[in-house]
C-alpha positions as CSV (number, residue, x, y, z in Angstrom):
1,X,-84.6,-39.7,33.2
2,X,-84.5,-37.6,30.3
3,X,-85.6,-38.8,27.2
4,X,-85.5,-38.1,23.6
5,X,-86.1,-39.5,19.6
6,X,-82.4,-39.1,18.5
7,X,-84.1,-40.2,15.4
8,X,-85.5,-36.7,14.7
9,X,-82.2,-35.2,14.6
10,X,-82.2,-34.7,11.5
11,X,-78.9,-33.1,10.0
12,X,-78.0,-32.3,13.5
13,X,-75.1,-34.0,15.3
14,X,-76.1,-35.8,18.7
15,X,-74.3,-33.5,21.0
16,X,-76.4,-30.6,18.9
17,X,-79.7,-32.2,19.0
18,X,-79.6,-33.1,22.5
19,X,-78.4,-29.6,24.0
20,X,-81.1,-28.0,22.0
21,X,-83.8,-31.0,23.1
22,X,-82.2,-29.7,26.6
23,X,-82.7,-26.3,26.5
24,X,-85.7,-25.9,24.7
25,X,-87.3,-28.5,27.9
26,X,-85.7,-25.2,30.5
27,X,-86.7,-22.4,28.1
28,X,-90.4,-23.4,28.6
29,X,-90.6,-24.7,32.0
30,X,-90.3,-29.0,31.2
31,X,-87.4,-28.6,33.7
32,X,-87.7,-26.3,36.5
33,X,-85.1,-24.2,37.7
34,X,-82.7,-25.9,40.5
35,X,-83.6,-29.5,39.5
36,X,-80.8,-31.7,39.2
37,X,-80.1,-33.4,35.7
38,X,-79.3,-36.5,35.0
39,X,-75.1,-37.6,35.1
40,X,-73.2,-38.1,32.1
41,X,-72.6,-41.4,32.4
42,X,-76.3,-42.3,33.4
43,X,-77.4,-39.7,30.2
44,X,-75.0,-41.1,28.0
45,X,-75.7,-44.8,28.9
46,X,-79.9,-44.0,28.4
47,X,-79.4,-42.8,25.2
48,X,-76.9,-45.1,23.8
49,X,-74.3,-42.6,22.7
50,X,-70.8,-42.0,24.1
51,X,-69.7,-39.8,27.2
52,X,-68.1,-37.6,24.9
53,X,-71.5,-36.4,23.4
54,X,-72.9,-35.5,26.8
55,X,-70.6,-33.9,27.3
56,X,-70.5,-31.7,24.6
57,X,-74.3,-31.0,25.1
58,X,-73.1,-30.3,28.8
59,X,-70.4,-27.9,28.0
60,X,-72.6,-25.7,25.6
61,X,-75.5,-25.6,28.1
62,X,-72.9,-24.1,31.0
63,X,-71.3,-22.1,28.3
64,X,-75.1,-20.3,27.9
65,X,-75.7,-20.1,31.5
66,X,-78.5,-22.4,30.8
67,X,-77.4,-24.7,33.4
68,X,-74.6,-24.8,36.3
69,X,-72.4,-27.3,37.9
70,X,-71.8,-27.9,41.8
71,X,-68.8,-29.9,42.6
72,X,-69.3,-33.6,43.3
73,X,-72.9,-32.5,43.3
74,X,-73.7,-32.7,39.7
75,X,-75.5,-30.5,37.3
76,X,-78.7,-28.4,37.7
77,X,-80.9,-26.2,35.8
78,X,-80.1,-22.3,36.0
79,X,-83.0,-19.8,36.8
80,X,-84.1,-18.0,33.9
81,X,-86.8,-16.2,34.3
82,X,-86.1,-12.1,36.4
83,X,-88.1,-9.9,38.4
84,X,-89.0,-6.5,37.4
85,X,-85.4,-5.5,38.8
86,X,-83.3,-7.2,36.3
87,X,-82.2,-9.8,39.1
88,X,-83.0,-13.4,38.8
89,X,-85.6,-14.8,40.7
90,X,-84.2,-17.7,41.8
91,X,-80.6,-19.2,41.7
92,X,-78.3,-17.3,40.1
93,X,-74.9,-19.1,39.5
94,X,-72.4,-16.9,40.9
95,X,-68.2,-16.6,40.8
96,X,-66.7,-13.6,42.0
97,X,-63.9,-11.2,40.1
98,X,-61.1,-10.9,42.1
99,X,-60.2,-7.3,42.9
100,X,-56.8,-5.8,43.6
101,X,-55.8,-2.4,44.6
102,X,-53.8,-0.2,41.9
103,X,-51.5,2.9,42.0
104,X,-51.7,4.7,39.3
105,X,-48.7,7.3,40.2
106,X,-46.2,8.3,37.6
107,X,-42.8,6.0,37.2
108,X,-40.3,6.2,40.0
109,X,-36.9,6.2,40.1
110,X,-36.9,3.4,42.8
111,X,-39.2,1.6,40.8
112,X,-36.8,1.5,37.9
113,X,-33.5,0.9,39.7
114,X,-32.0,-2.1,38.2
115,X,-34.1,-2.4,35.2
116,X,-31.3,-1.8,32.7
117,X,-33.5,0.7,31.0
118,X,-32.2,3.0,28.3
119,X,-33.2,6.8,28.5
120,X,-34.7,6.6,25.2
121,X,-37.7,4.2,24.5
122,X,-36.2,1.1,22.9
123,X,-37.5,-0.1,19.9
124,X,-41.0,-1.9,20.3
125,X,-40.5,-5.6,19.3
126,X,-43.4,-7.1,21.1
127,X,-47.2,-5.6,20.8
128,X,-49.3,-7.1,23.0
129,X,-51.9,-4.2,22.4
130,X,-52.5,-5.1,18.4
131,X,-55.8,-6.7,18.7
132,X,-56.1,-7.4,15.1
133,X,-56.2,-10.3,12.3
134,X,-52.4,-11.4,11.4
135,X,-52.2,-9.9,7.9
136,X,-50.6,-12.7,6.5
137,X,-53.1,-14.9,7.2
138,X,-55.3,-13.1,5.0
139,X,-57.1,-15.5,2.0
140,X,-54.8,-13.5,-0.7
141,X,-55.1,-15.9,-3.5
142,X,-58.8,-16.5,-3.2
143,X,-59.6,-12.3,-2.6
144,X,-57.1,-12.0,-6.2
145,X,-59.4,-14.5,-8.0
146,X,-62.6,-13.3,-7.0
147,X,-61.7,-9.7,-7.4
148,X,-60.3,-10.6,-10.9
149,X,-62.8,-13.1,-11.5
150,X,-65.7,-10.2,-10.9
151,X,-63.7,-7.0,-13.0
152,X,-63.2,-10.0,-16.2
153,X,-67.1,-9.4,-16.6
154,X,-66.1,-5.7,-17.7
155,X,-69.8,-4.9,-16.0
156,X,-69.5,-0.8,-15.3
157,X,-72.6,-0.7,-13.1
158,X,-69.5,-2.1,-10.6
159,X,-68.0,0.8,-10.2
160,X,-71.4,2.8,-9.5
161,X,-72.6,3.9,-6.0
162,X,-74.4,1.6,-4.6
163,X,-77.7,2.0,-2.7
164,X,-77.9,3.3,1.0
165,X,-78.4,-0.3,2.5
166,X,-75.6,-1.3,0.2
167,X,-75.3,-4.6,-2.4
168,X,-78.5,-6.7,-2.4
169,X,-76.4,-9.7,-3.0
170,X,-74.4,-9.0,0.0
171,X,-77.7,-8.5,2.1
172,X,-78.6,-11.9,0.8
173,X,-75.5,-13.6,1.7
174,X,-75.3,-12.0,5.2
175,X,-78.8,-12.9,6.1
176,X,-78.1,-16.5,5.2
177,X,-74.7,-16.7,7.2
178,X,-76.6,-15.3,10.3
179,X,-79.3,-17.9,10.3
180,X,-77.0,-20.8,9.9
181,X,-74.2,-19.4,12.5
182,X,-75.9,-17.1,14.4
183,X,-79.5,-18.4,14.3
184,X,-80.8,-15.2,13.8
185,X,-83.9,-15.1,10.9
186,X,-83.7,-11.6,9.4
187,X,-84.7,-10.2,6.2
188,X,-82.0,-8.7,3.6
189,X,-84.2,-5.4,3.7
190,X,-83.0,-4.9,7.5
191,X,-79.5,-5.2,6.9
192,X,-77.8,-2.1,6.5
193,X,-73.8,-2.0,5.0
194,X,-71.4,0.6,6.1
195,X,-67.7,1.4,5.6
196,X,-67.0,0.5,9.3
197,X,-68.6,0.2,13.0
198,X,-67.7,3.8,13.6
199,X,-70.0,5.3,10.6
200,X,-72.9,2.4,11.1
201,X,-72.5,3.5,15.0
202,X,-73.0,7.5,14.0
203,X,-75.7,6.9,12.3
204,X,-77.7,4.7,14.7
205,X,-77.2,7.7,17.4
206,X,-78.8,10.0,14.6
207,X,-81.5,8.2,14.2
208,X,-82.0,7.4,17.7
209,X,-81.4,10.7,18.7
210,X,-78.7,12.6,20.3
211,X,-81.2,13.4,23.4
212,X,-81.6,10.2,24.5
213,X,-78.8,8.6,27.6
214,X,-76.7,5.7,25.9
215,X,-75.4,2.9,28.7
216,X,-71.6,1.7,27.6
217,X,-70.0,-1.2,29.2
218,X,-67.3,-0.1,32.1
219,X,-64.9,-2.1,31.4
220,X,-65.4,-1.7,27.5
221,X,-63.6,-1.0,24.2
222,X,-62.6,2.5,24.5
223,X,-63.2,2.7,21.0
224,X,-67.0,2.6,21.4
225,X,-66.7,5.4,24.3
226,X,-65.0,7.5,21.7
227,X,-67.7,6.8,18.9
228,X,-70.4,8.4,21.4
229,X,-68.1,11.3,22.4
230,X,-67.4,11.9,19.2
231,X,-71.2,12.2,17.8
232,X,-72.2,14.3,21.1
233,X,-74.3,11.9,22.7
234,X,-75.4,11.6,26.6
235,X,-74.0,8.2,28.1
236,X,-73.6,6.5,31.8
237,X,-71.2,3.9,32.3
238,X,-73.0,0.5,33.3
239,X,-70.6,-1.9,35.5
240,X,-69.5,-5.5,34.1
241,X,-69.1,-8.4,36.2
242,X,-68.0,-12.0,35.4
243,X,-71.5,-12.2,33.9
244,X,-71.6,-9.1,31.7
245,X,-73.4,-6.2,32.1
246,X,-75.2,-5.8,35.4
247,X,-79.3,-5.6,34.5
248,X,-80.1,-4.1,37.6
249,X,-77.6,-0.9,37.3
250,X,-79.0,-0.6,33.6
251,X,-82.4,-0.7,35.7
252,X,-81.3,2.1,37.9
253,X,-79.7,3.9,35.3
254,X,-81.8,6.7,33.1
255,X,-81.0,5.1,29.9
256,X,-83.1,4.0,27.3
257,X,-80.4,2.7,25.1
258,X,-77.6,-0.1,25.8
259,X,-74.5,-0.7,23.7
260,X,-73.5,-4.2,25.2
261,X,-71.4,-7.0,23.9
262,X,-72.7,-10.3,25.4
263,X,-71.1,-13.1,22.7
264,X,-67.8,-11.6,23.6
265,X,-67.1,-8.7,25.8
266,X,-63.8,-7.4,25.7
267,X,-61.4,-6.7,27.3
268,X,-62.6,-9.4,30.1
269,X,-63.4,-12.1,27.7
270,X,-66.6,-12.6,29.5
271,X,-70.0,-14.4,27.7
272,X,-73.5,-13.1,28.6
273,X,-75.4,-15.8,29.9
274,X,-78.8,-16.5,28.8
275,X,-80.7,-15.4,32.2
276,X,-78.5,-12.1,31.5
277,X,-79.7,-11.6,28.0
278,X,-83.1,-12.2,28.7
279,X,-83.2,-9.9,31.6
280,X,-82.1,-7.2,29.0
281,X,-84.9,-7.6,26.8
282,X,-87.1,-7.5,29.6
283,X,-86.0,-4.0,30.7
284,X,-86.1,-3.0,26.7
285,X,-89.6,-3.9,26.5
286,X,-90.7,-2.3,29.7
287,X,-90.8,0.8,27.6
288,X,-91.7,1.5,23.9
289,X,-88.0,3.9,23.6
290,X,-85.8,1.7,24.5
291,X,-83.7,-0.6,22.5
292,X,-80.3,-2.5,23.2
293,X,-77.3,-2.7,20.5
294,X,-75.9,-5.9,20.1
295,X,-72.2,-5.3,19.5
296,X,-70.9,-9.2,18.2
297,X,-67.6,-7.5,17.2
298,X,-65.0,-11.1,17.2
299,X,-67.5,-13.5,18.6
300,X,-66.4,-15.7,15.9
301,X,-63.3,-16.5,17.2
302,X,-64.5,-17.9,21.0
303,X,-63.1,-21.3,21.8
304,X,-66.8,-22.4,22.9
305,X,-67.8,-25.3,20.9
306,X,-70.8,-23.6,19.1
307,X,-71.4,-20.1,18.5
308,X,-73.5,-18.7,21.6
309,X,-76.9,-17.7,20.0
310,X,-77.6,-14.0,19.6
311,X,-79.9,-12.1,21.7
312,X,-81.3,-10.9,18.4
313,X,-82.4,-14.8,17.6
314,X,-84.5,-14.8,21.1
315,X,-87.7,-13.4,22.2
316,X,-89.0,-10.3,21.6
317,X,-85.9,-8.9,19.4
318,X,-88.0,-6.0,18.2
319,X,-85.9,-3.9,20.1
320,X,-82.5,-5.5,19.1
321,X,-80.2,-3.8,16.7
322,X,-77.2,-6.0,16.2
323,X,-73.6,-5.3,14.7
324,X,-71.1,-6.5,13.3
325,X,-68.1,-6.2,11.3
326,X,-65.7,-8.0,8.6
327,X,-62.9,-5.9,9.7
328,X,-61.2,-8.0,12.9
329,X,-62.2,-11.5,11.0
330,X,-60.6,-10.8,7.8
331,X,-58.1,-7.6,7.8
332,X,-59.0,-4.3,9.5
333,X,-58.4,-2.9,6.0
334,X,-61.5,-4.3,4.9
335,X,-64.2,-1.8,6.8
336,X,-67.3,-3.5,6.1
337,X,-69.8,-3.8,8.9
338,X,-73.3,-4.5,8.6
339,X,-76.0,-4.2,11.1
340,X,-79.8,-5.7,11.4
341,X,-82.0,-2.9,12.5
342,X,-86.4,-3.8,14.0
343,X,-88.5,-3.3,10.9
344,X,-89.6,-0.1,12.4
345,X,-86.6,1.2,12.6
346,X,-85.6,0.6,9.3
347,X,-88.6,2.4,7.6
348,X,-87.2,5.3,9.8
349,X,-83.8,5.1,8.5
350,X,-83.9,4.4,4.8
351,X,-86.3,7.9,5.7
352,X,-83.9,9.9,7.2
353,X,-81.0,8.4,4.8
354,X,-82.9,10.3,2.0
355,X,-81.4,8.5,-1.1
356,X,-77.5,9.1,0.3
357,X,-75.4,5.9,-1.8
358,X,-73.8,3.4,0.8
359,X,-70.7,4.5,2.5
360,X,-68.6,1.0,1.7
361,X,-66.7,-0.1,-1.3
362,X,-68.8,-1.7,-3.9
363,X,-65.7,-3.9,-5.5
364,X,-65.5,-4.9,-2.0
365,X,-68.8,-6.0,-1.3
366,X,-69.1,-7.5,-4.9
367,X,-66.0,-9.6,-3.3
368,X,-67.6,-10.7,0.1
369,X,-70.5,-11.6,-1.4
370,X,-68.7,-14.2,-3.7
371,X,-66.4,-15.1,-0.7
372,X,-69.6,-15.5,1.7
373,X,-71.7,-17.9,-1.1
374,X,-69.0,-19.8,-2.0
375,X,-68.0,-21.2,1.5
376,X,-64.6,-19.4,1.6
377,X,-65.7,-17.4,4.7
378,X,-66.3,-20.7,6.8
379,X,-63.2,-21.8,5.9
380,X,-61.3,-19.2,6.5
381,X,-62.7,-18.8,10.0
382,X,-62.3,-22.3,10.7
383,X,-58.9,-22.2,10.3
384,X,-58.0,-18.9,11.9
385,X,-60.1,-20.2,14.7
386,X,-57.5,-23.5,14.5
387,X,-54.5,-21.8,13.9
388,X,-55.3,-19.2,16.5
389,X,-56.0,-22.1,19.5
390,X,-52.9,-23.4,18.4
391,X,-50.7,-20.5,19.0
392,X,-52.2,-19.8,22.1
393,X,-51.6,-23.0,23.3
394,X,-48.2,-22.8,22.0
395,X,-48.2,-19.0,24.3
396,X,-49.3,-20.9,27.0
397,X,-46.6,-23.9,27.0
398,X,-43.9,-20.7,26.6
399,X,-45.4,-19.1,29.6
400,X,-45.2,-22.1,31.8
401,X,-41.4,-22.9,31.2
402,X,-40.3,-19.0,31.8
403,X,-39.0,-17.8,34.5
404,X,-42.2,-15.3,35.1
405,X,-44.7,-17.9,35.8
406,X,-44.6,-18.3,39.3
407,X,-46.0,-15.3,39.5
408,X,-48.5,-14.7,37.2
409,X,-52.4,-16.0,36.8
410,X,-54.2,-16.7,33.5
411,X,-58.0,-15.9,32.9
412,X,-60.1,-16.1,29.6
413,X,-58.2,-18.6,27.8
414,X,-60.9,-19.5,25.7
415,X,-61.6,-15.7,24.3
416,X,-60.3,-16.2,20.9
417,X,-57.5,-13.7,20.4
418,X,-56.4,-12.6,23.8
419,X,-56.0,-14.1,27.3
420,X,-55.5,-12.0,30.7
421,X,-52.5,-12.1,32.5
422,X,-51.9,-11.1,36.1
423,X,-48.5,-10.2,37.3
424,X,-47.7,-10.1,40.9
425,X,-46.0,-7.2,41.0
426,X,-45.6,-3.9,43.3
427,X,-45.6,-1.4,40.4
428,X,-48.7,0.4,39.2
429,X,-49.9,-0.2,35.9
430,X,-48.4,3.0,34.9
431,X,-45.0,2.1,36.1
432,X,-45.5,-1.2,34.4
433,X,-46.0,0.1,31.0
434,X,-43.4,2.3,31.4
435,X,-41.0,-0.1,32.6
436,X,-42.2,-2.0,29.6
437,X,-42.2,0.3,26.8
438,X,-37.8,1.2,27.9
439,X,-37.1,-1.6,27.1
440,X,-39.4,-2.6,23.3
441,X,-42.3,-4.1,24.4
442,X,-46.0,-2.5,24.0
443,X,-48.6,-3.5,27.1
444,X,-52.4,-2.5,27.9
445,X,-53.5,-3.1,31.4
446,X,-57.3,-4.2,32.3
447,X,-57.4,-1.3,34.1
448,X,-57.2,1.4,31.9
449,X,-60.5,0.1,30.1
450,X,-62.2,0.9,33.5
451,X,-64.3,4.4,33.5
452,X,-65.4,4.6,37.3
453,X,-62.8,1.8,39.3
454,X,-59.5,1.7,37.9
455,X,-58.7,0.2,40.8
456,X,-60.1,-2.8,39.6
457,X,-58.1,-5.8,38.3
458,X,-54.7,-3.7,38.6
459,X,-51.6,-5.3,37.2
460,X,-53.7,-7.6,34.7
461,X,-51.8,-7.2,31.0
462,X,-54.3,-8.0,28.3
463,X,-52.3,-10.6,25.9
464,X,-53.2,-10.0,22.6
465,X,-51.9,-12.7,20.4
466,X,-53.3,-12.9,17.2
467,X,-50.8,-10.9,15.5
468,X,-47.5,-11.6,18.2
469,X,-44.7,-14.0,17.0
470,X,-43.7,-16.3,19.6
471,X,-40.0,-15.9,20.0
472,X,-41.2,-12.2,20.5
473,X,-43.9,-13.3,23.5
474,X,-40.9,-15.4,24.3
475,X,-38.3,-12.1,24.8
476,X,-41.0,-10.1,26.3
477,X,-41.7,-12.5,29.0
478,X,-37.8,-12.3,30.5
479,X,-38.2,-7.9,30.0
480,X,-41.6,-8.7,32.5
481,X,-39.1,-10.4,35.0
482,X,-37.7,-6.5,35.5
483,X,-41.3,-6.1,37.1
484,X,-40.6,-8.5,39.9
């Protein structure tokens, strides 16, 4: 039986202290991979605390891949430690994608009989592409106050350039916000602020070089594809599974860089389990070149019930550069994104930058730094993170009193601010989104993020909700019924 001193919690709750008591027993070798943990019930009645808390500790450990759970067999521990290949050595925990076949032909006429469609493009009403904060849930009041609050100090060294690695203060309040969400311990001199992922992104390839072969996610935000193209760089496209990003094809890849989002990988949703993220740094440290790019764009808004640790906070993180952005948690407006570069590497950049000012508004940094210290960021996430369950749950309910639910399937409920929708349908995707757009309503389809297969997960609409009114999911769920 496991057994541990809930007294040295500390500030921790119970559910935290024992996952952590939990994992840090698998992380160094206490409890072997495959062996079978103890039940809830017999956990939660050892320890004296309720079946709710184990739970908990349960459903974070699965969440991180530490462990896995066989049906009315119990729960056991995951293997962790990989082979020189990238592939676990031992069990790997393993639910397959399901794959469908796609058409990606133009619209046909046949296709279209019937649909009522006008020959111009209706009007859109419904966006289901807008993957961005609702604007009116933007903190406007506390913003106003801290904006005016900061100008009422009449202080012109705020409207000066700021250095290349941006506001100190800021640095300050980042650093502290990633230790106690993200459990990362950093130093404000390796933060560097920028006015947005795309410049911070530009400039890593620069200093990296443009010689080098950058791996991208396939499926992955087409964005970052365009970030590379854009700054001339070599890349290979590195298959995702329901795991992530597949170590051994980075393995057999000539990369030496990885751009990989592992807290939350969009479009699929997917998190990164720990064996996964560990097999990364492995490959990274194989060879003094090579370095992986965390990408935590909107890992603040999974439904998980703690945020999944960084890979930057494990082993090793010398070669980790991680990202992230302000932009999709408060209003895309607001293009400040940071990232936390290896000491080395930041000797080499603050070098290269050659006394260039930061790139990023200093009134606005002035302002997050405020809104960061004074707890407003917390808050505000915590609610959007409420108010955003909510809402889908409210999608959800719509979905299952339509008339299109019979023939749809929902994955990746818990992603935060989207949620995959298959339709059974014999259109392509093309011929779905035209079918769609006629008649006012805006769709992306799963497979259009895919570089080599678009083959793959045909007919799945990516739901973005965060910024979709309900009577309008509502309307656009009976124009879908044209589809069937």
């Amino acid at each position: 039986m496991l057994t541990y001193d809930l007294s040295q919690r500390a500030q921790r709750t119970l559910y935290e202290y024992l996952y952590h008591c939990i994992k840090q027993d698998i992380l160094d070798g206490t409890l072997s991979a495959g062996s079978r943990l103890p039940s809830k019930r017999e956990l939660a009645k050892h320890h004296q605390v309720s079946l709710k808390t184990i739970e908990n500790a349960y459903e974070q450990l699965l969440t991180e891949g530490y462990i896995y759970s066989e049906e009315k067999r119990g729960y056991y521990v995951s293997a962790l430690d990989t082979d020189s290949g990238g592939r676990q050595a031992r069990h790997q925990h393993h639910i397959p994608f399901s794959v469908y076949g796609s058409d990606t032909s133009s619209p046909s006429n046949a296709a279209l009989a019937g649909s009522g469609a006008a020959t111009a493009a209706a009007s859109p009403f419904a966006d289901f592409t807008a993957n961005h904060a609702a604007a009116r849930l933007f903190p406007y009041d506390t913003w106003a106050r801290l904006i005016r609050g900061i100008l009422s100090h009449g202080d012109h060294s705020l409207l000066q350039e700021l250095p290349f690695q941006g506001l100190y203060a800021l640095r300050v309040s980042i650093a502290k916000y990633l230790y106690g969400f993200r459990g990362m311990q950093v130093s404000p001199d390796q933060i560097v602020i920028g006015a947005g992922t795309e410049y911070l992104c530009g400039l890593l390839i620069q200093l990296l070089g443009r010689d080098r072969i950058y791996a991208l996610e396939d499926p992955g935000y087409r964005n970052i594809t365009e970030r590379y193209r854009a700054n001339d760089a070599s890349f290979e496209y590195i298959r995702v599974d329901e795991n992530g990003l597949c170590p051994k094809l980075l393995y057999e890849s000539r990369a030496s860089v990885v751009h990989v989002s592992p807290g939350h990988h969009f479009p699929t949703g997917s998190i990164m389990p720990v064996a996964r993220r560990q097999a990364l740094l492995e490959w990274a440290e194989e060879d003094a070149g090579r370095y992986i790019i965390e990408d935590d764009y909107d890992s603040e808004f999974r439904f998980s019930r703690r945020p999944i640790p960084a890979i930057q906070s494990l082993r090793h993180n010398h070669r980790v550069i991680y990202m992230n952005t302000f932009a999709k948690t408060l209003a895309p407006a607001i293009q400040l994104a940071y990232m936390v570069l290896p000491r080395k590497l930041t000797e080499r950049c603050l070098s290269a930058a050659g006394g260039r000012p930061c790139t990023a508004s200093a009134l606005e940094q002035h302002a997050l730094a405020a809104f960061l210290d004074n707890g407003y960021f917390e808050r505000h996430i915590h609610r959007m993170k409420k108010l955003y369950r909510a809402k889908r749950d409210n999608m959800l309910k719509i979905l299952e009193k339509s008339r299109l639910y019979p023939y749809v399937t929902i994955d990746e409920k818990d992603a935060g601010s989207h949620f995959l929708m298959h339709l059974n349908t014999a259109l392509s995707d093309t011929e779905l989104k035209w079918l769609a757009r006629q008649n006012g309503v805006l769709l992306d389809c799963l497979s259009e993020y895919y570089a080599k297969d678009r083959a793959q997960r045909a007919h799945t609409i990516i739901v973005n909700y965060s910024d979709l009114e309900e009577a309008d999911f509502q309307r656009a769920l009976e124009i879908l019924m044209l589809a069937v």
